[in-house]
N, C-alpha and C positions, 0 to 999 in steps of 0.2 A: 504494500500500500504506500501510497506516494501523499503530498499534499495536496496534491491537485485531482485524485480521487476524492480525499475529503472533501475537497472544493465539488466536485463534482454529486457527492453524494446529498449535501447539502442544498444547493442548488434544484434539486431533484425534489427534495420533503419539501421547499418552498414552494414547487410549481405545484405540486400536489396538497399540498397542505396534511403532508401527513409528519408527527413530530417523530425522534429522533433518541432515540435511548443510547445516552454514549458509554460506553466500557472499556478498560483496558480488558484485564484478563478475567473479569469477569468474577474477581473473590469476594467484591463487597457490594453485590446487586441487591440485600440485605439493610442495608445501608443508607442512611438517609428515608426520606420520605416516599410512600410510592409514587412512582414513575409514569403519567398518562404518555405512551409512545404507539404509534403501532410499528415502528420498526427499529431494528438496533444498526448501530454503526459503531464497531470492534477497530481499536488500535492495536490490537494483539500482535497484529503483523507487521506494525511500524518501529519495525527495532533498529537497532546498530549506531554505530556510533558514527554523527560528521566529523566531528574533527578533537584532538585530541593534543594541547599543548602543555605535555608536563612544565615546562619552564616559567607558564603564567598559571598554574595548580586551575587548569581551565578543563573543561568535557562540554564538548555540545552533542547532544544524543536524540534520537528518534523518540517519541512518549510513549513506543509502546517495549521500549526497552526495560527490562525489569530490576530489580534492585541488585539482586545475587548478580547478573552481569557486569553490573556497574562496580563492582567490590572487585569482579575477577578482572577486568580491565584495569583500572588503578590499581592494583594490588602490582602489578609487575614493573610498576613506578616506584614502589615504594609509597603509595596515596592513598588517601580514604575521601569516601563521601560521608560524612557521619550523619545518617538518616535515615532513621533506624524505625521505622512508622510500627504501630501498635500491627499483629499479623504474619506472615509469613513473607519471605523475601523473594518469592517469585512473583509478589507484585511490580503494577511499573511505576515508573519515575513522573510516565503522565498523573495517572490517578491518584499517587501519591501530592504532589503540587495542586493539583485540582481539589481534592479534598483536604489541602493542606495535616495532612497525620504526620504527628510527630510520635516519637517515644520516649524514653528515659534521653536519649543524647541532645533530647533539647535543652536540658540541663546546663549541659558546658557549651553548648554550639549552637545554640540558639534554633530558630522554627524555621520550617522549609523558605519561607519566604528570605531569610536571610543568608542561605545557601543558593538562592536562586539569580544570577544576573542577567536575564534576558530568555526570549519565551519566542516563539510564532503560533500564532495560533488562527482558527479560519471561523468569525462570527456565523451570525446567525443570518447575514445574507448572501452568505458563501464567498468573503471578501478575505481574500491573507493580509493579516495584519504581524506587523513586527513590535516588540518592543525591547525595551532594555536593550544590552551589547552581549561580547561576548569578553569582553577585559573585567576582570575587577575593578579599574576606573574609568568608570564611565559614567559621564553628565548627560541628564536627560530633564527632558521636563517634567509631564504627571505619570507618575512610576506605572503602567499596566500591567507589570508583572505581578503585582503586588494584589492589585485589584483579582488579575486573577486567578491568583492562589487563592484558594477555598472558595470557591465560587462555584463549585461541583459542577461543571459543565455547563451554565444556566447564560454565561453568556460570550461562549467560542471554543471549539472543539483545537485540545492542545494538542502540538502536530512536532516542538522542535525547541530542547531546552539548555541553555547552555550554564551550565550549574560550577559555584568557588568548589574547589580541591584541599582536602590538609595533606599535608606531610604526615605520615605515621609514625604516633611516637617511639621511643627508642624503649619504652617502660608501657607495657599497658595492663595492668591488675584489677583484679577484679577481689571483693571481698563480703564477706558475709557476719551481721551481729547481730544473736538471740538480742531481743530487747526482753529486759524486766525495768521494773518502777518508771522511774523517771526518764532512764536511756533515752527514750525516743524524742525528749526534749533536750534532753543535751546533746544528741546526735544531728538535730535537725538544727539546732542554735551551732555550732561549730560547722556544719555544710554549705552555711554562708557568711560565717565568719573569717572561720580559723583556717577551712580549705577549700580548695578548686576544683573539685571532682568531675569527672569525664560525665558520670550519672549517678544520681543518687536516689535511691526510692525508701519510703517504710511501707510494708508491708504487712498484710495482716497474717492471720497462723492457717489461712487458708489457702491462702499463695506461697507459703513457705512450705506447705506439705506439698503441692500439687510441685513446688522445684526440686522435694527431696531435702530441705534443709532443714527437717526437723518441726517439733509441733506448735511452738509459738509465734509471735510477731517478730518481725525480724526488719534489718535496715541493711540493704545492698549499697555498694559502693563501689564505681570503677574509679579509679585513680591512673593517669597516664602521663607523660613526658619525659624526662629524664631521669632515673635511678636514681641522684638526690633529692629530686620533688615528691620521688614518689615515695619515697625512706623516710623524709619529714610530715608529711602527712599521714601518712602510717603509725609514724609516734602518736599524733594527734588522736586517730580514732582509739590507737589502742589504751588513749591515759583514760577514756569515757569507759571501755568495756572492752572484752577478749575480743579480739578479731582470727575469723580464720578464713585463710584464702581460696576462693572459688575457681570452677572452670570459667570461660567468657561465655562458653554453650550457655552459660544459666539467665544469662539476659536475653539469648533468643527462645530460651523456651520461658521468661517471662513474659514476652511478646506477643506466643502463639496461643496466650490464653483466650486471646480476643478471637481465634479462628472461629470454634462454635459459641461465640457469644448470642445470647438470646436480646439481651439489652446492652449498650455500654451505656453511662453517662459520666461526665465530666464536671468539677465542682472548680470553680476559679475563685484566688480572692487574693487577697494582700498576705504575703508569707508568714508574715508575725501574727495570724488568725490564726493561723495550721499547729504556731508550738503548745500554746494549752491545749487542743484540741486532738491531737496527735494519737495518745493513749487510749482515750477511749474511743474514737472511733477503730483504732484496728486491731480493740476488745469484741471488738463484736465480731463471732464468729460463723458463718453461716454456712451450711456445707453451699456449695457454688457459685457461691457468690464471694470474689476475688477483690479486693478494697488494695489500692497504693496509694500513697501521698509523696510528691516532689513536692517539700517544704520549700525548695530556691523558685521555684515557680511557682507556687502556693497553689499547687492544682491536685485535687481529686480525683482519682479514677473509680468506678463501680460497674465491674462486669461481670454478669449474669450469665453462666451456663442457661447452654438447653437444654441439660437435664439437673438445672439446680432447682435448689426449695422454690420451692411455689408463694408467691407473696401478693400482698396489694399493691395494684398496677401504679398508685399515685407514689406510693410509699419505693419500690424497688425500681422505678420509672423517673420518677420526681425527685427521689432524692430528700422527700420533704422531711426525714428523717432525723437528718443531718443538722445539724445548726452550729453556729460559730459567733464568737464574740464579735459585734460588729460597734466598737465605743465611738469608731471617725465616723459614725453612720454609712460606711459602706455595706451594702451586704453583697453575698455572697453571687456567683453568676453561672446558672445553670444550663449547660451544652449538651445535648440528646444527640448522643454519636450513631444507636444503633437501638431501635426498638422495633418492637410487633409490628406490623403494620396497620393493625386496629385502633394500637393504642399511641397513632403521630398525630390522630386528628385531636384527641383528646387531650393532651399533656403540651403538643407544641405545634398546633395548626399551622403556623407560616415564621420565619424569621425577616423575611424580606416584604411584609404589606408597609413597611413606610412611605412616603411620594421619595427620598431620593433613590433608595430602592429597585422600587418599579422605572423610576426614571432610565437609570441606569440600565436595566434587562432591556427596556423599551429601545434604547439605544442600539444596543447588539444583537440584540434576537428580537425583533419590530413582529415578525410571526409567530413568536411563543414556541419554536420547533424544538430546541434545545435541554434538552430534559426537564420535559415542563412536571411542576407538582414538588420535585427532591426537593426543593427548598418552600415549600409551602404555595398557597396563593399568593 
């Protein structure tokens, strides 16, 4: 598949007025809101890489290239992409940036959008549009990349992305600590204090048995860079509690918890909410239901097997469970990554009814062909 099939296939749902169900590989059609399409249009076959300049730590790649490629290509550089989306890695790099999924490495590296320097993509009247570059500096005017990361398809099918590179460090460890009493607040006050961690999660005693590391709440740690950074921070965790060092596999099978998820939701807030907070939510133990908190991003994660405990839809859905000190009057901001599809009309009809909103779809999909519905009315 080229861009100018997408161009062409596009152009096609407009004369027809038939919409347009976009997918990479097809893992998370689950995902998001239901989809009104009568047809689908697959990037699966849009892979390979255009160009490839280790000297400016640059990749420009096809979006229907998948993530495990991206890692084996840079890898013989000596480079990483660190983007590492909640999932399995035979996803691609389109749908990943489209649904902007990040994982634990957004931690140290921040969200796709900030790994991303420039995009192609073909709107919603079958027009190729370009944006951003493909250098690390580069001056432009209203960033489009930006806009369309996590914009799940809703306004231009991504066709061509040229994405920043790290160097791989020279240290990269990975560790694990049982939490008892208080731990979980002196681990999460030191992981943005005292250290730099590659990724940091706490966990509840249900996602530490489901990785094998035993039956309580636990606090993962990759630490990476140089053998003295990684030596000094190492002291750090281990003057709070016993640390013992893990495989890296265990962050990707904390990833793959979300393959059969039945729900995810996401909790966001100010980091300094998450410390008193910390312990008793990942007291609570449910069989299937998988609770993390990244304290340096102050975000919650809650995913739901499809064969876990059976709950009230508002309560296992909503989140409305949850509660968190909120003294600056902020509260809390709840993200519906993955539910039933009975229960999207209910809990979170639309994210996009605002006028600049609609303004904006109206601009690039003017015929509504573009996975109409994923993002509500």
């Amino acid at each position: 598949m080229t861009t100018q099939d997408v161009v062409s296939a596009v152009r096609e749902s407009v004369a027809t007025r038939t919409p347009l169900r976009i997918t990479g590989r097809s893992n998370w059609l689950d995902a998001g809101r239901p989809v009104r399409a009568g047809k689908t249009l697959s990037l699966r076959d849009d892979s390979g890489v255009v160009s490839y300049v280790p000297g400016d730590l640059t990749l420009t790649v096809r979006a229907g290239t998948t993530l495990a490629e991206i890692e084996r290509v840079t890898l013989e550089h000596d480079q990483w992409l660190p983007l590492d989306p909640y999932g399995s890695s035979d996803g691609t790099i389109g749908a990943t940036i489209a649904t902007a999924s990040a994982g634990p490495l957004a931690s140290g590296f921040g969200l796709p959008r900030d790994l991303l320097l420039g995009l192609e993509f073909v709107n919603g009247r079958g027009e190729i549009v370009r944006a951003g570059g493909k250098v690390v500096k580069n001056v432009a005017g209203f960033d489009l990349s930006r806009l369309l990361t996590g914009s799940w398809g809703t306004l231009g099918v991504i066709t061509e992305l040229t994405l920043r590179l790290y160097a791989r460090p020279r240290a990269d460890r990975s560790f694990v600590v049982s939490l008892r009493g208080e731990q979980a607040k002196a681990l999460a006050h030191a992981a943005y204090t005292a250290i730099s961690p590659y990724a940091f999660q706490l966990v509840s005693a249900s996602v530490a048995r489901a990785l094998g590391l035993g039956a309580h709440p636990a606090c993962l740690v990759r630490l990476g860079g140089n053998e003295a950074v990684v030596a000094e921070q190492l002291i750090v965790l281990s003057q709070i509690a016993p640390t013992k060092e893990i495989e890296p596999h265990t962050w990707t099978a904390l990833r793959e918890l979300d393959v059969n998820a039945d729900s995810v939701v996401r909790i966001s807030n100010v980091p300094i909410q998450f410390l008193g907070a910390s312990a008793s939510i990942l007291a609570e133990d449910i069989p299937g239901v998988y609770t993390c908190i990244d304290p340096r991003r102050g975000v919650l994660r809650i995913v739901v097997a499809r064969n876990g405990q059976e709950g009230d839809d508002d309560t296992v859905a909503g989140g409305t469970s949850v509660e968190f000190g909120t003294d600056n009057g902020r509260s809390s901001e709840v993200i519906f990554e993955k539910l039933p599809a009975d229960v999207w009309v209910r809990v979170s009809p639309s994210v996009v009814a605002d006028s600049l909103s609609l303004g904006i779809r109206k601009a690039y999909d003017p015929h509504d062909i573009l996975n109409p519905g994923i993002l509500g009315d």
